[in-house]
N, C-alpha and C positions, 0 to 999 in steps of 0.2 A: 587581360583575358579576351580581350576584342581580336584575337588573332584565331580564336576558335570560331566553327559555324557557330548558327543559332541555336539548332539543338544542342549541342553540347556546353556551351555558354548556361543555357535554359536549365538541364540537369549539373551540372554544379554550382550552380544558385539555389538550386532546390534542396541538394544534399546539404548545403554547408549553413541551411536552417536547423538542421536537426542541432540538437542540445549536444557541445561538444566538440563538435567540426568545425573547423575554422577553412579557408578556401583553399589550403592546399592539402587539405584531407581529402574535402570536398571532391579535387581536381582529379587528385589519384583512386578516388573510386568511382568519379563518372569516368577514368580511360578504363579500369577495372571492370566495370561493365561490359563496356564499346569492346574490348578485346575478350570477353565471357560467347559462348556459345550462346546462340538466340534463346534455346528452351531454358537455359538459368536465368537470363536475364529476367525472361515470363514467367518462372517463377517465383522471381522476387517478387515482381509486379503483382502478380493474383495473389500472393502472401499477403501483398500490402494490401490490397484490396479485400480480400476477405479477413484480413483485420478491421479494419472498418466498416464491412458489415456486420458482422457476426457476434462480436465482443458487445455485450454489456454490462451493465450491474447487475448482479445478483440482489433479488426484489427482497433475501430476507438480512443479508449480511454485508452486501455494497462491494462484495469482491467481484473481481474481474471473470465473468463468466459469456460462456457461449450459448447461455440458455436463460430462461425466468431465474432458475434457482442452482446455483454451484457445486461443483463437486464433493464441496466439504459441508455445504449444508445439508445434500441429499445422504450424506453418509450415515445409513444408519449404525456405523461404530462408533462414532463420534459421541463425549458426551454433553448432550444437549443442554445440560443443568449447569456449565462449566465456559463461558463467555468472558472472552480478550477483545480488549479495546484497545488497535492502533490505529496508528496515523492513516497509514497507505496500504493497499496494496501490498509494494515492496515490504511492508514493515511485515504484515502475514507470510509471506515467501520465507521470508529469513527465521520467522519461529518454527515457521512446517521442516526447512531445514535442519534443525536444530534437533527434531526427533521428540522435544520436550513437551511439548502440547496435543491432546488429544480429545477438547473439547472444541468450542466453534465459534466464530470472530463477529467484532463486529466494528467495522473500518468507518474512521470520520468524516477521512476524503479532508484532512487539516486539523490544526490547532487554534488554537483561539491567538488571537494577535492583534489587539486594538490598537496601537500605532497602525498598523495596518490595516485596519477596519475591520478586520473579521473578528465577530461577535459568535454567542452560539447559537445565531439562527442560519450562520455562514457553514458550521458544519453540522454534522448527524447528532446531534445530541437529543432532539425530539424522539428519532426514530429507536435511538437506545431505550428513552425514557421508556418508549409504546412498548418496548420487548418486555421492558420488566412487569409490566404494568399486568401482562398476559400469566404473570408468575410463577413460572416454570424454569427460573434460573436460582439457581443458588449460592453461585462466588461469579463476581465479576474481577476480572484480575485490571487492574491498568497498565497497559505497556504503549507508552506514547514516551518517545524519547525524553533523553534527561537534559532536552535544551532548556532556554526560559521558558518558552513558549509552549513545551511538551509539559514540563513540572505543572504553568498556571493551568494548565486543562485539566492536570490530573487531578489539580488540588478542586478546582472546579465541580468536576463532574464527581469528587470523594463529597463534596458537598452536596451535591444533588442529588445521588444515592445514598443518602445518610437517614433520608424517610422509609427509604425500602429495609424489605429484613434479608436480604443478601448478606453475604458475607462480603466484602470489597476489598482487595488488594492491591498492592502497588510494588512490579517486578524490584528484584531487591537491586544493589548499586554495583553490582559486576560492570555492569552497562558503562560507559565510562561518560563524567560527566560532559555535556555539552558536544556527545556521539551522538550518531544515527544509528536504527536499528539496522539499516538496511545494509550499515558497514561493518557490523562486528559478529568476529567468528561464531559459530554455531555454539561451542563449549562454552563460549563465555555466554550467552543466551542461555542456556540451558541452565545453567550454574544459579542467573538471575532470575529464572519461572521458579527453581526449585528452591531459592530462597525468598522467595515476594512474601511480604508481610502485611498486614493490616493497618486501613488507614481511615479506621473507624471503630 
């Protein structure tokens, strides 16, 4: 690679960080730039930069927003009384796709993983606890994948909601085991919201 300037060296170093790229991805989209007209270039750039200003969590449900509070929080269609629990981010995109949910999330940002050291002070499980605590929900659904580590949360946090008078469910087994949410079809999601059963 030492046959390229510094700049160019410098941007495909920097691309072939991203998750995915390896250096001759990398290569071919820093020439992909280099040969892009100036103003797309600069709009990559301010893209990426006002991704990192702008984007935070939403203060009541941890989703990816451009404001205190998200667009599916502030929705007053949404029903409020009607609270899903996933992983990520991704994992809400993939049910909103799915057309089958039309109450309101609330994201862990992880699963529990003690080989790994994450315990439940490592994700959101306080701030779930705080939501119910306010008592205005009435079925918590659990939708954390059917890995190990998505089941021990789920079974976790069915345990921890087992004081509250919620209803708590657990999406049913469309989902395939040891998938992500964030990889299966929208029908087979939906299929799994419209079967989740009781785990309490």
């Amino acid at each position: 690679m030492n046959y390229y300037p510094p700049s160019i060296r410098n941007a495909i170093k920097q691309i072939s960080r991203l998750p995915g790229i390896g250096e001759k991805t990398a290569e071919r989209l820093a020439m992909h730039i280099l040969r892009a007209p100036r103003v797309e270039a600069e709009h990559l750039a301010h893209s990426i930069l006002d991704l990192k200003q702008n984007i935070r969590l939403c203060r009541h449900c941890f989703n990816l927003s451009d404001g205190d509070i998200c667009r599916i929080c502030r929705d007053p269609g949404r029903n409020a009384r009607l609270l899903c629990v996933v992983e990520q981010p991704a994992d809400m995109v993939s049910l909103e796709k799915s057309g089958a949910f039309s109450g309101r999330y609330h994201i862990l940002g992880g699963t529990l993983s003690p080989m790994n050291g994450i315990g439940p002070g490592d994700i959101r499980v306080g701030e779930l606890l705080s939501r119910l605590d306010r008592g205005d929900i009435e079925e918590v659904i659990l939708a954390t994948s059917t890995t190990v580590e998505g089941e021990s949360t789920a079974a976790y946090l069915a345990d921890r909601l087992a004081k509250y008078t919620v209803k708590t469910t657990r999406i049913a087994s469309g989902v395939p085991i040891g998938g992500d949410l964030k990889y299966v079809d929208q029908v087979t999601l939906r299929k799994a919201l419209e079967g989740r059963h009781s785990v309490k």
